[in-house]
N, CA, C and O of each residue as an XYZ file, in Angstrom:
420
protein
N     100.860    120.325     98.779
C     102.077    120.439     98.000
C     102.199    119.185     97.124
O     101.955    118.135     97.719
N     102.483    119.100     96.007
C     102.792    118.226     94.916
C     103.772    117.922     94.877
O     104.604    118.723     95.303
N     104.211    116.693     94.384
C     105.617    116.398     93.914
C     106.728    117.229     93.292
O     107.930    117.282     93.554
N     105.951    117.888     92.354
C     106.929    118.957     91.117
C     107.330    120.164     92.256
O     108.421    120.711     92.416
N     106.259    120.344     92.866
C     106.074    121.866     94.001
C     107.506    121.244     95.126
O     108.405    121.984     95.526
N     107.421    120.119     95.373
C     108.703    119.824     96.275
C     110.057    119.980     95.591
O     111.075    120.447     96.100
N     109.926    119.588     94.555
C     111.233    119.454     93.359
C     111.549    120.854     93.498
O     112.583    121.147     94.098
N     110.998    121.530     93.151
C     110.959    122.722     93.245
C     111.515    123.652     94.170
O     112.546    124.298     93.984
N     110.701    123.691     95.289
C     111.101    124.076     96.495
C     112.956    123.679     96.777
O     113.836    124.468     97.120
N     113.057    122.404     96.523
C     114.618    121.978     96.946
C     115.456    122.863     96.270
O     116.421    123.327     96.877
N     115.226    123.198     95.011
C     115.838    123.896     94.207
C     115.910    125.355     94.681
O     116.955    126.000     94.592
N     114.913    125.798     95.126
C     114.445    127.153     95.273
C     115.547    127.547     96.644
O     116.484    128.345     96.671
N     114.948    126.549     97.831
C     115.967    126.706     98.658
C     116.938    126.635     99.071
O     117.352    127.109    100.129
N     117.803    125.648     97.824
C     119.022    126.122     97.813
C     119.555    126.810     97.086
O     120.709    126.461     96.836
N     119.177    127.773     96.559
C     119.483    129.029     96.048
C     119.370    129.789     96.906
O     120.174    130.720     96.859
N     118.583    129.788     97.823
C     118.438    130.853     98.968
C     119.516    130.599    100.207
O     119.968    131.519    100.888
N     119.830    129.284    100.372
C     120.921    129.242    101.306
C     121.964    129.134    100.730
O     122.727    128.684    101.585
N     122.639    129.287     99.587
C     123.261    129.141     98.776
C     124.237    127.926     98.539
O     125.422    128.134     98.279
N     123.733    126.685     98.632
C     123.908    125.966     98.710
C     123.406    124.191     98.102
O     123.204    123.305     98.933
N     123.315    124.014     97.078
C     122.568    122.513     96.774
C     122.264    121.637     97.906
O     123.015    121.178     98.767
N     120.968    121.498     97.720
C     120.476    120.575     98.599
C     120.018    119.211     98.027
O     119.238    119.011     97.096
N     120.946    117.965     99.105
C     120.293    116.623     98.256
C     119.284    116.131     99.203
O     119.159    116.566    100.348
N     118.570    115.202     98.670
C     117.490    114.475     98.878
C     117.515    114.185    100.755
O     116.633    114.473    101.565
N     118.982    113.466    101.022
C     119.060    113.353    102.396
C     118.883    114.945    103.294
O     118.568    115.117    104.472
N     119.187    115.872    102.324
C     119.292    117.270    103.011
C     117.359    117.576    103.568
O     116.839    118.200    104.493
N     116.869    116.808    102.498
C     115.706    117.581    102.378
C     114.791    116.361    103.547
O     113.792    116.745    104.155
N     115.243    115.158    103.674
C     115.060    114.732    104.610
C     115.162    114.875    105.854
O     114.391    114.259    106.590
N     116.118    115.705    106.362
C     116.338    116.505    107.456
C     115.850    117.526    107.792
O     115.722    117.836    108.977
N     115.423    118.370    106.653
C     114.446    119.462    106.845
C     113.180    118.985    107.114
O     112.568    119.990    107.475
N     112.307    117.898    107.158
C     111.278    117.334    107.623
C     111.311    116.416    108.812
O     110.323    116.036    109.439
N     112.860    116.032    109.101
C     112.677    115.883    110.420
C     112.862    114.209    110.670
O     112.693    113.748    111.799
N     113.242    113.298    109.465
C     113.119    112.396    108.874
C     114.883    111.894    109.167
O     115.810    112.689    109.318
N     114.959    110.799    109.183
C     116.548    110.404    108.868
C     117.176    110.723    107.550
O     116.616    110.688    106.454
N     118.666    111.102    107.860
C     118.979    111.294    106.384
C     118.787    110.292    105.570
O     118.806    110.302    104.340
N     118.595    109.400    106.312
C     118.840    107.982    105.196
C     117.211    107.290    104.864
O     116.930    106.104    104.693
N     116.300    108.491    104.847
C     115.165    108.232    104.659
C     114.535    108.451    103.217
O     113.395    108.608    102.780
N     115.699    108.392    102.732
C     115.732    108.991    101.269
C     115.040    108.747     99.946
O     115.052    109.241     98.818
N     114.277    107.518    100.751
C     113.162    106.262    100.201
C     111.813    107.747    100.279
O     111.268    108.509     99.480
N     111.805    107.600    101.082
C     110.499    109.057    101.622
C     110.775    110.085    100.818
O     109.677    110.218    100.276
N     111.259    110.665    100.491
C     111.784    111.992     99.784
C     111.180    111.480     98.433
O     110.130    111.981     98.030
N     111.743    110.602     97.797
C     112.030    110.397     96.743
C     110.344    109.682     96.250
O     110.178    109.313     95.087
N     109.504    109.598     97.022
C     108.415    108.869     97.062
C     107.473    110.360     96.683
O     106.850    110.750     95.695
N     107.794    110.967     98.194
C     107.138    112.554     97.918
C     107.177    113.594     97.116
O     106.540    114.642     97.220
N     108.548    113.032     95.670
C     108.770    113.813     95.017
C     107.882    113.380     93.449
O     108.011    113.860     92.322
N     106.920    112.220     93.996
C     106.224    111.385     92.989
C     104.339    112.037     93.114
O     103.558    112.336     92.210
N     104.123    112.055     94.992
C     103.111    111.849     94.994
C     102.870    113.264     96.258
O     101.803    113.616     96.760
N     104.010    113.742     96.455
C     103.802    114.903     97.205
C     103.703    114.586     98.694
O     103.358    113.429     98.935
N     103.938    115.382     99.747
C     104.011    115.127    101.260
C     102.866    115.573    101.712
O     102.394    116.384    100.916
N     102.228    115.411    102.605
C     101.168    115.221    103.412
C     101.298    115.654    105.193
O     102.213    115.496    106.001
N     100.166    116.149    105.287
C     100.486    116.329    106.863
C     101.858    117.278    107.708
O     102.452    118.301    107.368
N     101.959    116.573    108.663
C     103.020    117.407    109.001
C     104.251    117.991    108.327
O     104.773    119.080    108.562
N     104.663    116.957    107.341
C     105.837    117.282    106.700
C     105.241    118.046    105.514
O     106.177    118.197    104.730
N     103.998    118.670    104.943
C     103.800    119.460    103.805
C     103.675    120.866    104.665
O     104.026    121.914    104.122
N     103.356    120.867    105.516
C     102.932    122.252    106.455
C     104.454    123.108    107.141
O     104.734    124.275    107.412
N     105.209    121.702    107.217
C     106.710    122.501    107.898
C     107.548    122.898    106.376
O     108.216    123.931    106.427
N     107.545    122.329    105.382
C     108.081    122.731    104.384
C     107.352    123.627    103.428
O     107.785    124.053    102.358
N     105.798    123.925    104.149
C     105.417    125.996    103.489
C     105.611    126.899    104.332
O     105.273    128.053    104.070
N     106.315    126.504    105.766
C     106.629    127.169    106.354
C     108.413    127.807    106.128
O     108.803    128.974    106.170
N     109.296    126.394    105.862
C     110.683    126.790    105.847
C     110.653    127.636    104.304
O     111.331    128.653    104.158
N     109.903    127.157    103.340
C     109.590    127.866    101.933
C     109.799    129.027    101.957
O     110.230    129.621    100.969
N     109.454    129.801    103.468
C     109.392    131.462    103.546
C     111.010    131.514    103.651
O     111.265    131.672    104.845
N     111.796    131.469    103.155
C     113.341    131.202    103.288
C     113.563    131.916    101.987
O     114.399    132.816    101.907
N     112.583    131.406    100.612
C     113.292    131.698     99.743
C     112.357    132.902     99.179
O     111.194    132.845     99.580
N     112.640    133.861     98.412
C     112.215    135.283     97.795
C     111.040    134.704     97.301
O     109.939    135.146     97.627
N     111.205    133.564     96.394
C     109.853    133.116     95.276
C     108.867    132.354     96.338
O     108.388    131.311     95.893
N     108.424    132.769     97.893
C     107.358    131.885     98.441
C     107.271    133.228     98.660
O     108.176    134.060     98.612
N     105.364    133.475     99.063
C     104.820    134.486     99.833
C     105.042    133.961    101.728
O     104.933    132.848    102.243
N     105.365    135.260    102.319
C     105.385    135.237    103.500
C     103.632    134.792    104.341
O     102.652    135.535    104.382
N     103.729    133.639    104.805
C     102.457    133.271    104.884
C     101.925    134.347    105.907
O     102.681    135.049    106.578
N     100.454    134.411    105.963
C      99.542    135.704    106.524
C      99.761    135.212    107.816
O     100.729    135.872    108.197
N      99.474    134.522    108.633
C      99.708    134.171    110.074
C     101.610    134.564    110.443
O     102.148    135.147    111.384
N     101.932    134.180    109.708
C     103.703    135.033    110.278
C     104.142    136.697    109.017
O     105.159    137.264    108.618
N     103.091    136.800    108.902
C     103.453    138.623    108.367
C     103.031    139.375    109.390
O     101.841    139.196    109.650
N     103.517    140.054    109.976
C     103.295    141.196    111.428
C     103.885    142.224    110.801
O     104.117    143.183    111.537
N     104.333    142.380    109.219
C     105.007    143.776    108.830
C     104.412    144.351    108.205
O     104.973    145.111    107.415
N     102.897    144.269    108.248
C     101.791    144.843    107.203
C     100.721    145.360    108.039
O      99.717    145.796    107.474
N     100.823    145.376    109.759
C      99.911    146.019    110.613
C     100.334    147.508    110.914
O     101.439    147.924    110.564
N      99.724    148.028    111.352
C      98.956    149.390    111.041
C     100.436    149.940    112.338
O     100.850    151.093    112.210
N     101.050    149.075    113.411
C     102.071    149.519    114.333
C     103.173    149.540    113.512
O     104.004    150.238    114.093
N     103.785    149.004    112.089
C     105.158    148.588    111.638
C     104.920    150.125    110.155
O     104.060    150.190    109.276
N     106.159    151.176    110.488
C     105.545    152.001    109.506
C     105.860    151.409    108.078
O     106.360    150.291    107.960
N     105.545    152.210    106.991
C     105.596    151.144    105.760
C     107.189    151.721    105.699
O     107.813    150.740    105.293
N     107.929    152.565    105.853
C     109.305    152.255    105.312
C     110.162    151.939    105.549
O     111.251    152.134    105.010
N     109.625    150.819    107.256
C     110.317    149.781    107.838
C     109.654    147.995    107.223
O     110.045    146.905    107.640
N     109.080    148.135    106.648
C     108.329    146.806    106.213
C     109.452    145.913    105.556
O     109.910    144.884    106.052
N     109.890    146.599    104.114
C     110.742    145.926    103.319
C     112.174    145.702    104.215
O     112.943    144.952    103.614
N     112.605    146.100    105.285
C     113.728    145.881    106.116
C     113.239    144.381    106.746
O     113.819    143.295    106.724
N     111.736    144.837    107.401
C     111.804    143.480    108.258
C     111.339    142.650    107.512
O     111.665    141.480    107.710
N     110.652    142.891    106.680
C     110.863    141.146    105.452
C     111.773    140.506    105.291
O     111.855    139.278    105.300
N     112.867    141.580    105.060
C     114.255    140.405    104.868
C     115.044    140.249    105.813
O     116.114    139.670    105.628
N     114.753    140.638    106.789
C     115.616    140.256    108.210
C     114.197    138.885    108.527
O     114.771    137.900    108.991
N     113.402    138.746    108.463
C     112.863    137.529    108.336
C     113.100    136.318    107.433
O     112.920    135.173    107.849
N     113.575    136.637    105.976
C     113.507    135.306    105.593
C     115.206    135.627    105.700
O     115.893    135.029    104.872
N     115.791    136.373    106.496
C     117.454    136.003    106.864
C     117.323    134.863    107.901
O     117.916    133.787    107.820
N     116.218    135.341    109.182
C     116.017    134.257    109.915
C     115.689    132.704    109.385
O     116.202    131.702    109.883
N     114.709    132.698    108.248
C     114.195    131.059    108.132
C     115.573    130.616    107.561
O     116.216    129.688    108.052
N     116.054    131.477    106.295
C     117.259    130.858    105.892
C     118.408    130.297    106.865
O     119.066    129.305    106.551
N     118.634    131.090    108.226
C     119.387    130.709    109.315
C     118.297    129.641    109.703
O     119.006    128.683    110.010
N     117.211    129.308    109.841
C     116.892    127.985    110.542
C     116.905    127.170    109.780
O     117.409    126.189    110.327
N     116.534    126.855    108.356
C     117.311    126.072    107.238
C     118.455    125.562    107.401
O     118.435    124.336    107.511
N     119.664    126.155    107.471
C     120.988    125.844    108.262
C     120.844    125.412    109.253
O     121.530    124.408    109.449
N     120.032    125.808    110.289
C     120.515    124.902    111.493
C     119.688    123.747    111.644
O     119.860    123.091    112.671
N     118.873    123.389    110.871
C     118.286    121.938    111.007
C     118.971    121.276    109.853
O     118.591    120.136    109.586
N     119.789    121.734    109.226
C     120.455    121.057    108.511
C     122.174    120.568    109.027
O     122.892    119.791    108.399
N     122.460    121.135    110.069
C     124.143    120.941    110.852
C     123.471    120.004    111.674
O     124.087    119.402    112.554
């Protein structure tokens, strides 16, 4: 993930939780102090790395504009019929958006 790709993302996901997210917000979504805001603002230069780039393509599945990554899509196997698929897509990114919120309270 790149800098612009994080910029991005912040934006993206708070449109999806409907809500603006600042820098300390987005510090909390990685797990970071809010007041780590030095870090954020570093990663929004040179991009995050490691653990914190992997949990934020994961919370990404929150917003419409990320693909649901292939290791958490289970609504495209041959048991889920197709005109239950588009239901449980979005009762999934209802869930990330609810875990968005709660690592953010």
């Amino acid at each position: 993930m790149t800098g612009s790709e994080l910029k991005q993302l912040r934006k993206d996901l708070s449109e999806a939780i409907g809500r603006e997210l600042s820098i300390a917000d987005m510090a909390k979504l990685c797990g970071l102090s809010a007041g780590s805001t030095d870090t954020i603002l570093r990663w929004e230069v040179s991009g995050p790395s490691g653990p914190a780039s992997e949990l934020l393509r994961i919370l990404a599945m929150a917003s419409d504009r990320y693909p649901i990554l292939e290791n958490f899509n289970v609504f495209d196997r041959w048991d889920v019929p197709e005109k239950d698929r588009p239901a449980r897509r979005a009762e999934f990114r209802d869930s990330m958006r609810a875990e968005v919120r709660r690592r953010l309270a």
